[in-house]
N, C-alpha and C positions, 0 to 999 in steps of 0.2 A: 444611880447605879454604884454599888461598892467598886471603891479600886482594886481589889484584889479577888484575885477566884478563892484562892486558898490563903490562911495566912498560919502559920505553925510559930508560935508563943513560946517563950520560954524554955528555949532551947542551947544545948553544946552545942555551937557550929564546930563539925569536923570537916572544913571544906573541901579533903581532897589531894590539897598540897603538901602535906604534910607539917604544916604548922601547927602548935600546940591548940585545942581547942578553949573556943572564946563564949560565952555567954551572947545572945541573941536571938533572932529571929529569921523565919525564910516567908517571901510573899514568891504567891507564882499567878502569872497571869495567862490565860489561854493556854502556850504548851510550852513555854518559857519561866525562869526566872527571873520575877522582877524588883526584886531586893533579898538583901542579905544584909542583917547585922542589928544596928538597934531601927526597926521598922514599925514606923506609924501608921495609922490609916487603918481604913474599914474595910471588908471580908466578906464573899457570899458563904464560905464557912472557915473557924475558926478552929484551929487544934491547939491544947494546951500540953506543948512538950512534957510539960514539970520535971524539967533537969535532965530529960531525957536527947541520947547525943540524936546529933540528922546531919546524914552523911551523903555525900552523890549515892544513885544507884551503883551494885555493885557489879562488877564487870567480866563474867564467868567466861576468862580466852580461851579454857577448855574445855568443848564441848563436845558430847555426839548426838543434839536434837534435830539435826538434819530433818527425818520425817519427822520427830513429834510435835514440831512448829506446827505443822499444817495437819500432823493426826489427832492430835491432842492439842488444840491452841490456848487451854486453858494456864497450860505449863504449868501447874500449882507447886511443881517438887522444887520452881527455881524463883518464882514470885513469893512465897512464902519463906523465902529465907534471904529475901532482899537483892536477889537477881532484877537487872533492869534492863539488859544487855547480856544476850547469848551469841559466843563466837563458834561456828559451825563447820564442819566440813576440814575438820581435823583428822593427823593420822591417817592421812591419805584416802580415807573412804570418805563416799558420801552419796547423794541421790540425783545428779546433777554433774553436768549431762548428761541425760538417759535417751542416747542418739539413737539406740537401737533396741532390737528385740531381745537379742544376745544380753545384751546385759543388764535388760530387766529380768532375764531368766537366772543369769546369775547372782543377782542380787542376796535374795534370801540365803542363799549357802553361803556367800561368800562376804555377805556385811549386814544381815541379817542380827546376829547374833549380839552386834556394836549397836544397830540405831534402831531395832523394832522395825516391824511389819511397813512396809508402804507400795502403791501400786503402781506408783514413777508417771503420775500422768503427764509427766511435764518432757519438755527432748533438751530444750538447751539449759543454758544456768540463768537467763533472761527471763524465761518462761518458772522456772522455779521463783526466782526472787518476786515476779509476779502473783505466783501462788502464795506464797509466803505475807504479802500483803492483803491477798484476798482473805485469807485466814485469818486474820486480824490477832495475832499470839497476844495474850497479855505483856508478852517484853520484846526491847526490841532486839533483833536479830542483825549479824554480821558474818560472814562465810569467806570460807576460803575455796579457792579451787581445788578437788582432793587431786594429787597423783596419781594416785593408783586407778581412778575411773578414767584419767587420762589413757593412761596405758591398756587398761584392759579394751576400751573403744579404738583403739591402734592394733592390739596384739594380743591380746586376752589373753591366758595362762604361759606367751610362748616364754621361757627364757632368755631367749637370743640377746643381744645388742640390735637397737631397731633398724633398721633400715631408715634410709632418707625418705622413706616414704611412710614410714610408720612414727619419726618423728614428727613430719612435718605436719600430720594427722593430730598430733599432742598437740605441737604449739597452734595450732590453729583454733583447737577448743579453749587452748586456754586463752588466748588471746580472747577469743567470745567470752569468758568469762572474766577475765578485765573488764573488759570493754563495758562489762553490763554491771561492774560495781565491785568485784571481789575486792576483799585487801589483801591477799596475795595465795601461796599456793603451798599446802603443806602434803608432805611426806611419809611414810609408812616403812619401814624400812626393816622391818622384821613380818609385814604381812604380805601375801601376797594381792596381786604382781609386784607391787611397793619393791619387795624383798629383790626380785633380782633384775634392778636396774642400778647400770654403772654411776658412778660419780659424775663422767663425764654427761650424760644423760641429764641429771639433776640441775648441774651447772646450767645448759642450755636454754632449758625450760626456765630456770631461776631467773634469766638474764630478761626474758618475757615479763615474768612481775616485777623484775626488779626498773623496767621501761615506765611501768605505769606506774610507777611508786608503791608498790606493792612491795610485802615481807615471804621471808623465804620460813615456812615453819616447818619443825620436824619431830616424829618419833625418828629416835636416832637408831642407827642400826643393832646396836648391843647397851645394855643399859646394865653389865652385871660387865665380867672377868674384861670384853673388850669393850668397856664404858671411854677410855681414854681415846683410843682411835679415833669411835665411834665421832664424841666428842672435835674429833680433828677433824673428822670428816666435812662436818657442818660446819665449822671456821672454813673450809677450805672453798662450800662452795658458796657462804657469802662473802668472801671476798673477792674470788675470785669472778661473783656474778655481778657486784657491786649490788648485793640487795641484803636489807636488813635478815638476821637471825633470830629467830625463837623457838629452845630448843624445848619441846613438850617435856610437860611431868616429868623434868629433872631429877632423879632418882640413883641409887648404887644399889641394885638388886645382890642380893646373896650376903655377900662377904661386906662388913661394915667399916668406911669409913673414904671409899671412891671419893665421897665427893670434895673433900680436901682439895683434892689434884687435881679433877674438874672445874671448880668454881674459880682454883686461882689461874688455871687454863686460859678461863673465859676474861676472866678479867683485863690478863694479857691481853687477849685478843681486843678486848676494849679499849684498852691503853695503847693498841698501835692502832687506834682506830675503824675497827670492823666495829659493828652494831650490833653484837650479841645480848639476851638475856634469856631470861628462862619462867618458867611458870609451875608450880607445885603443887598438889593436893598435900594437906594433915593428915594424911594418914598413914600407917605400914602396910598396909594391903594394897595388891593393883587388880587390877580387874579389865578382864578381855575375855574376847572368842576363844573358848576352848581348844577346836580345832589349831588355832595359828600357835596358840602356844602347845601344843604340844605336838602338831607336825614343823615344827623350824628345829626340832632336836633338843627340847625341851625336857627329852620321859626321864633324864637323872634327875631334876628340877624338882618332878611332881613327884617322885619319890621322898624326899627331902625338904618337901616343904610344903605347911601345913592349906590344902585346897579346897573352897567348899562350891559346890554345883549350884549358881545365883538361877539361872533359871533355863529350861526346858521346852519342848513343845509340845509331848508327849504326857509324857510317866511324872508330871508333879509330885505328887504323891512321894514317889519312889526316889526323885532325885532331890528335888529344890532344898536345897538350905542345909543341903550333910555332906560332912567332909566324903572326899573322895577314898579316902583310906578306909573308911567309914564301909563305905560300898562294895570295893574292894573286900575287905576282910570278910563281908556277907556273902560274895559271892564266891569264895574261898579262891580266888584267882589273883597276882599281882597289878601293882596299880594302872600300868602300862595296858594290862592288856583289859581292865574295867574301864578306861580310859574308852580303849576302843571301842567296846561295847557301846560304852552310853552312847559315843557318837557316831557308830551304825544305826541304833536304837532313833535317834532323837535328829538325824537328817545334819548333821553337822550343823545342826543350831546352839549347841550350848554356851552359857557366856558361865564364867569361872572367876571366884575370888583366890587369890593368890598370898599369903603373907611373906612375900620378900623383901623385906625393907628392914632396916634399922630405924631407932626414933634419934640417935644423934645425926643419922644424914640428914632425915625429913629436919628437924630442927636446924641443921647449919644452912638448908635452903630455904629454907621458911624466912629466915635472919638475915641473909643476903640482902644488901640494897638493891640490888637488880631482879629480884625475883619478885614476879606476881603471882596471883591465885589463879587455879584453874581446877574445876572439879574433875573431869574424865571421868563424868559420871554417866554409866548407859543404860536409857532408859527403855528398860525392857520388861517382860511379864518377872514373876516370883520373884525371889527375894535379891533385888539388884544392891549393889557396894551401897553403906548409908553415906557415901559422900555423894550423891546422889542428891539428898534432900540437905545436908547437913553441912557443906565445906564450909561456907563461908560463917557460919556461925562459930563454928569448931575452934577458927583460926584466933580470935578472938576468946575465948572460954579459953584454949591449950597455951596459947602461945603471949597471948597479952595479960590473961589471969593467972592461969594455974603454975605456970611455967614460962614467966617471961624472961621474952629474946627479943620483943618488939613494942613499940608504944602501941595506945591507941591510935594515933594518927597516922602513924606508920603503917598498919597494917591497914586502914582506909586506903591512905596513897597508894598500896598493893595493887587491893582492890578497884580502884576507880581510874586517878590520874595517870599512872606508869601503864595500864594496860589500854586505856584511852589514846595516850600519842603513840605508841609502840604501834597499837594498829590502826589508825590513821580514823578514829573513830568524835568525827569532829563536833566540838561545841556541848559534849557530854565530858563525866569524868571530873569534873569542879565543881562547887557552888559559885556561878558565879553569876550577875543580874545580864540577859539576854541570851544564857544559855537554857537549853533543853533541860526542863523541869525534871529530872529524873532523882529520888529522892527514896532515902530510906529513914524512919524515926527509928530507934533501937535503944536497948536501956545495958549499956556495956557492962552491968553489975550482974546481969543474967542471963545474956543473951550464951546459948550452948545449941550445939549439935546431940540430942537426943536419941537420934537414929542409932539404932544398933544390928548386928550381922544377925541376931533372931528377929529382929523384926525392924527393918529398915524403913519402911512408908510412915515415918515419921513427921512431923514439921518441926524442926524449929524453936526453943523458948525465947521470947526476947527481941523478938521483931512485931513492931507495932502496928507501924503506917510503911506503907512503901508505893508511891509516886512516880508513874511511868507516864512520860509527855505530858504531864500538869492533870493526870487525872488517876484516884485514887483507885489502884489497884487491890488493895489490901488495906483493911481498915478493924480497929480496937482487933489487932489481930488476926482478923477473917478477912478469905480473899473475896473482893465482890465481883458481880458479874462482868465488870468492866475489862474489856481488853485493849487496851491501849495501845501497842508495840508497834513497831514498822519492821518493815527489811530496811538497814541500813546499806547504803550504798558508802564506797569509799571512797574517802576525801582526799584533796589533793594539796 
């Protein structure tokens, strides 16, 4: 019997840590790594790197595949570009707990637009992670408990401040959904109900994951004019929860150059010991539910900057893929009020490409040592953001080739090890012998994000082989039938 399952030859180890890479090899045995470096011995199959780097799977913190795990388990937008590990149930929505009838009816209007269609067969976060494994994804999965399904199975659209019985209704799902493996509980804080829940609210609930070892994650409340507050807000309530920070797709919408103030904010905040960092997409564009961004008082926004319609339920045709001004000017009405249109028209389903961003923010957070990758890509019908199919390649092609700010190994470490410990994601994230076989081959001379806003359903150049639990996901390129992944549960 060959000692090895797999053996991959002649290869760059980029293992992860961000050490320079070294010439070698990777054996994997069953669903583990059983060597790294100069490796002997015989193989039931043999891959010949030729120069080519192999890196841990990469580690996408930000996600919305919530239902497409289990609707789609093929995942090919995030296996194909070297995803081996999707973090889920970000931004405070998500599919889980679906305790009640109520909010599987609200579903579709209200986070629809974020994760795609799904029919909630599941009540607790127990019963989803279950499904989750039944579905067998090609990559593996890791979730957070959202807030906002918290709240809205407490109190659905009320405003108030909850009552002690509308709290104790949160922390008790969330506590079920600790208990059943989340690594912590993230935040929504510009969407509804997310939006209008106090600090002191967030804190509470925080102090719940922060029990189980869990991280406190957030869209923060303002991400443009009150980006700094915002910013203070999230230092305020991990520290004051005693639970690590991770503040989503750190960005300066609008006006260029927020994140100066913010990053050395954070840093502070690290320097007196809180656990803050943060997680980026490459791109200038953000992308969300139409609805939320432009009922939280958005309509000066969408006036001023440049909007296209990613995708519909309706009138494809008529919307997917044209700027909003675009539509507007056809229907000789201002944008505000084609705005509204589309979303009487279209059921409050539409999700929206936004260009707010500057490329020296995205670049000074991309370059941050504390910052890791995250797509906030949502996987929806017509034509969704191509970070979608394409972040993790991009970073790499933008940021390591075209315009570097980062090594190659550096931007591995991004990808794998730093978002690995950060969310409690154990025995993946390194190369190292008896850990969790998760592996990508890549040729860093070409590997680019392709995907573009005409035509996004893209893959990838430059992704070879990619290695989920010691069985080959994606091979000379093409993804194979195999689905590999689990539900990760959180480690302690």
């Amino acid at each position: 019997m060959p000692e090895y399952d797999l053996l991959i030859t002649n290869a760059l180890i980029v293992d992860g840590s961000g050490a320079p890479p070294v010439p070698g090899s990777l054996a994997t045995r069953g669903d583990r790594i059983a060597a790294v470096g100069q490796v002997s011995g015989d193989a039931t199959r043999v891959i010949d790197a030729e120069g080519r780097a192999v890196a841990p799977g990469f580690i996408d913190v930000h996600a919305h595949d919530d239902a497409a795990v289990v609707r789609d388990p093929a995942m090919d937008f995030k296996i194909m570009q070297g995803v081996t590990t999707d973090v889920v149930g970000n931004c405070g929505a998500g599919v889980a707990p679906a305790a009640s009838d109520d909010f599987r009816a609200f579903f579709p209007r209200g986070w629809g637009a974020i994760l795609g269609d799904s029919d909630l067969p599941w009540r607790s976060t127990a019963e989803y992670f279950n499904a989750v494994d039944a579905a067998r994804p090609a990559c593996n999965v890791a979730a957070y408990v959202p807030h906002g399904v918290l709240r809205y199975h407490a109190m659905g659209l009320d405003r108030a401040v909850p009552s002690d019985q509308q709290l104790q209704r949160m922390s008790d799902l969330l506590e079920e959904g600790m208990a059943a493996g989340a690594i912590g509980m993230s935040t929504g804080l510009i969407y509804p109900p997310g939006v209008f829940a106090r600090t002191e609210e967030i804190i509470e609930l925080a102090r719940i994951a922060a029990r189980y070892g869990g991280i406190y994650t957030s869209h923060i409340r303002n991400e443009a004019a009150g980006l700094m507050e915002a910013v203070e807000e999230a230092i305020t309530i991990g520290e004051r929860a005693g639970c690590p920070v991770q503040i989503s797709h750190h960005k300066s919408a609008g006006a260029p150059g927020g994140t100066v103030a913010s990053l050395r904010r954070i840093a502070d905040a690290r320097a007196a010991g809180i656990d803050v960092t943060v997680d980026v997409y490459p791109y200038t564009a953000s992308s969300s539910s139409l609805a939320a961004m432009y009922r939280v008082g958005r309509e000066v926004a969408f006036e001023r900057t440049p909007s296209i319609i990613a995708s519909v339920r309706h009138n494809k045709q008529k919307y997917e893929g044209r700027y909003i001004s675009d539509i507007a000017r056809e229907m000789g009405i201002s944008i505000g009020e084609a705005i509204e249109r589309i979303l009487e028209e279209e059921e409050n389903t539409p999700s929206v490409v936004m260009f707010t961003m500057h490329e020296d923010d995205v670049r000074r957070v991309v370059a941050d040592p504390h910052a890791m990758i995250g797509s906030d890509g949502l996987p929806t019908d017509g034509k969704p953001h191509p970070r979608l199919y394409g972040t993790f390649p991009r970073v790499f092609q933008r940021y390591v080739r075209e315009e570097p700010v980062i090594t190659l190994e550096d931007a591995v470490r991004k990808m794998t090890s730093l978002p690995a410990e950060k969310h409690r994601i154990a025995e993946r994230g390194l190369l190292r012998p008896g850990w969790y076989a998760d592996a990508v081959v890549f040729d860093p001379a070409t590997i680019a994000d392709i995907a573009t806003y005409d035509d996004p359903r893209r893959y990838p150049a430059g992704i070879e082989h990619v290695i989920v639990n010691g069985e080959l996901a994606v091979e000379h390129a093409r993804q194979t039938p195999a689905r590999p992944g689990r539900m990760l549960r959180r480690s302690v």
